[in-house]
C-alpha positions in Angstrom: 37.9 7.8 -46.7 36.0 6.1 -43.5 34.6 8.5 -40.8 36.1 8.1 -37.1 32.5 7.2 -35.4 31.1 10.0 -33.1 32.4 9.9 -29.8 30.0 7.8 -27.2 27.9 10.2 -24.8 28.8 9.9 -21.5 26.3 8.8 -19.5 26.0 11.1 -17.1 25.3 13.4 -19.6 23.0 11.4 -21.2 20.7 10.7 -18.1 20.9 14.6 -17.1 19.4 15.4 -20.7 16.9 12.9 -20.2 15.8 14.1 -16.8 16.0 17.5 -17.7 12.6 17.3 -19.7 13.0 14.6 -22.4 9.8 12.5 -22.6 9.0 14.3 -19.2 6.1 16.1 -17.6 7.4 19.8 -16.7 8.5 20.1 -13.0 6.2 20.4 -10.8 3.5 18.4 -12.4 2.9 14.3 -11.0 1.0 13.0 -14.2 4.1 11.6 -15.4 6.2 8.8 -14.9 9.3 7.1 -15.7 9.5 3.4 -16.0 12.3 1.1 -16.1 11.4 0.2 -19.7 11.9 4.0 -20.1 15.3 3.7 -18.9 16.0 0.3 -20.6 14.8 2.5 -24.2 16.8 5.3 -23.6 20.2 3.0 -23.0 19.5 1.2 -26.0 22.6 0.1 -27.5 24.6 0.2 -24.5 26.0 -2.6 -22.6 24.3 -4.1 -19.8 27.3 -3.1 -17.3 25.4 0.6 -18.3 22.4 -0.7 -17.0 23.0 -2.1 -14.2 25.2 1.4 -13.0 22.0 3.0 -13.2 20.0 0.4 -11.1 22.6 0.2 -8.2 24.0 4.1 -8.1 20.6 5.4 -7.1 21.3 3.1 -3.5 24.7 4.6 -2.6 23.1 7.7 -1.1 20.3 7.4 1.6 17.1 7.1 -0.8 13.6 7.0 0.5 12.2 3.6 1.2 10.8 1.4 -1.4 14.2 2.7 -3.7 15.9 -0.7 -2.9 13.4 -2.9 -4.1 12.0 -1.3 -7.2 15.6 -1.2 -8.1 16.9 -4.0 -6.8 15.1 -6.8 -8.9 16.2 -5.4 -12.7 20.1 -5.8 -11.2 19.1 -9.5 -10.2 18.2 -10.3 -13.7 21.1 -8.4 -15.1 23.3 -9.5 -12.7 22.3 -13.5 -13.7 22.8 -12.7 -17.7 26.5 -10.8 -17.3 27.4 -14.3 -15.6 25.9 -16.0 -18.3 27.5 -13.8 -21.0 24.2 -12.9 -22.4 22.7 -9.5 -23.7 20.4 -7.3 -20.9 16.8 -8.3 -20.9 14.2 -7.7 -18.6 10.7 -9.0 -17.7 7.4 -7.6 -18.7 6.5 -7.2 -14.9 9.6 -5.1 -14.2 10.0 -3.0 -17.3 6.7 -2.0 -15.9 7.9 -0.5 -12.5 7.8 3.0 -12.4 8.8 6.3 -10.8 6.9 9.8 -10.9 8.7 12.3 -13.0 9.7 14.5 -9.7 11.5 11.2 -7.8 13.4 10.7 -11.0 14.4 14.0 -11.3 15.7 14.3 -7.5 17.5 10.6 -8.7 19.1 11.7 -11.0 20.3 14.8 -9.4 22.1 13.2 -6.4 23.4 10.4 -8.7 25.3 12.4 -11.7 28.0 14.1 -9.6 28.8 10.7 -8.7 28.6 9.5 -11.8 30.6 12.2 -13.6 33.3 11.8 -10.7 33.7 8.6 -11.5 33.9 8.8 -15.0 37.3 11.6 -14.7 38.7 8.9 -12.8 38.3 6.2 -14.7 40.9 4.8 -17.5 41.7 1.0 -19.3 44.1 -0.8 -17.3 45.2 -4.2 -15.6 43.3 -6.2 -18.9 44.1 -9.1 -16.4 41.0 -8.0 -14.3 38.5 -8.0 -18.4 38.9 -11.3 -19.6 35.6 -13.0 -20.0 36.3 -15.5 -16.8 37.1 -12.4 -14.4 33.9 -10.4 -16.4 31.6 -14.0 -15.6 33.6 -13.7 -11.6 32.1 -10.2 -11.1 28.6 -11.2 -12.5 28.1 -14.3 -10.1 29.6 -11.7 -7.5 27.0 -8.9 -8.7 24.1 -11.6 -8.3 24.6 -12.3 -4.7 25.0 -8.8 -4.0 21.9 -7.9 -6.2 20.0 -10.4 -3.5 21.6 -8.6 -0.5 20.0 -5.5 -2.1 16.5 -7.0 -1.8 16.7 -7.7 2.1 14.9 -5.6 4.6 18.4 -4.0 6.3 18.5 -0.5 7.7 21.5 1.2 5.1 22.5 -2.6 4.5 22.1 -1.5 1.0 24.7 1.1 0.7 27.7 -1.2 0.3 26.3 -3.9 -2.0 25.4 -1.1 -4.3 28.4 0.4 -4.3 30.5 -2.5 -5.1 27.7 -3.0 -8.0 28.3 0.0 -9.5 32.6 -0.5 -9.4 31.5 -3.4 -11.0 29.4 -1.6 -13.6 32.1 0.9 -13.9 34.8 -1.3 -14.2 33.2 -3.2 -17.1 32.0 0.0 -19.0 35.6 1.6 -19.1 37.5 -1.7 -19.3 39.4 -0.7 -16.1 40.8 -3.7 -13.9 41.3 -1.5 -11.0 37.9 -0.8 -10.4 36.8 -4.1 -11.4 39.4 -5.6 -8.5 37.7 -2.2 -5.9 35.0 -3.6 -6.9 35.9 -7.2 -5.5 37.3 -6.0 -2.4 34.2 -3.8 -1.6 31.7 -6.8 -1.9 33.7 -8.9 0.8 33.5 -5.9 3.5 29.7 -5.7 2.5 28.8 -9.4 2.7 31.1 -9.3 5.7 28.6 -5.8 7.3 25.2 -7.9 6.3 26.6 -11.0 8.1 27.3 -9.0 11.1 24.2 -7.1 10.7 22.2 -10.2 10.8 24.4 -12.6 13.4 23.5 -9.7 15.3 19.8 -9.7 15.1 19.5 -13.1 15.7 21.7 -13.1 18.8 18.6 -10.3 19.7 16.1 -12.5 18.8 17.2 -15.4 20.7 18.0 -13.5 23.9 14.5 -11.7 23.7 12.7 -15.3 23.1 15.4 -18.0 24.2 14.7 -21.1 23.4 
């Protein structure tokens, strides 16, 4: 008689067991750090939807500065390979990047009541919005937004990475409601960053006109 395989960690669970002192320094201490190839290790075996929730969560709350871009980068890469249809890998240069043990910590601890949130909510449905078209749709969506993450604009980050993470979310628990929340938050924030910037430039030219 076959064994029912053990039930899948959540991940919320999972990261709050890792930042609560696996492979860690104890609090308190800076000596250690936590890369992204740390990360990319401990969600071995998971899909890269997984990965890129933990990339673009962090940027939903107000994080300090410098968040953005060490994050933003691994959801670029990510972002290009779930269009593709091809299994997570990263860089050399970017599994690299690292946190101290403390920032992770404080991460983690504003992200997992999001995350475990989420997760109650969450439930297959609308298999319209998982086929492998609508899956490539969201990754070429992700990719743009991954780029918006990058740019230099005061919380212009919030949005993109919340629409990311619906995305990730969506993908992770087959659920076409959040993949198609997902969808409609991306317009608003590429509709925000295009004001944001028309904006700016309407600044620049009346401070310099031509």
């Amino acid at each position: 008689m076959m064994r029912a395989p053990p039930p899948k960690v959540p991940l919320s669970v999972l990261l709050l067991g890792h930042s609560a002192g696996a492979g860690l320094a104890p609090a308190g201490t800076a000596a250690e750090r936590v890369s992204i190839g740390d990360l990319l290790t401990l969600l071995a075996g998971r899909s890269g939807a997984a990965l890129m929730l933990v990339f673009a969560l962090p940027n939903v709350v107000p994080m300090p500065p410098g968040v953005s871009g060490l994050l933003g980068w691994p959801l670029v890469y990510l972002s290009w390979q779930l269009m593709l249809r091809r299994p997570p890998w990263l860089p050399r240069i970017i599994l690299e990047r690292s946190t101290s043990a403390a920032g992770f910590r404080a991460l983690i601890a504003r992200v997992v009541p999001l995350l475990e949130r989420a997760e109650r909510l969450l439930r297959p449905r609308l298999p319209l919005m998982t086929t492998p078209l609508a899956m490539r749709a969201a990754g070429a969506v992700c990719l743009g937004l991954s780029v918006i993450l990058l740019l230099p604009i005061p919380l212009g980050n919030m949005l993109p990475a919340l629409a990311i993470s619906l995305f990730a979310l969506g993908l992770l628990e087959r659920d076409g409601l959040c993949l198609l929340l997902g969808f409609a938050v991306a317009g608003l924030s590429v509709a925000l960053v295009w004001g944001v910037l028309w904006t700016l430039l309407k600044a620049v030219a009346l401070l310099w006109p031509l």
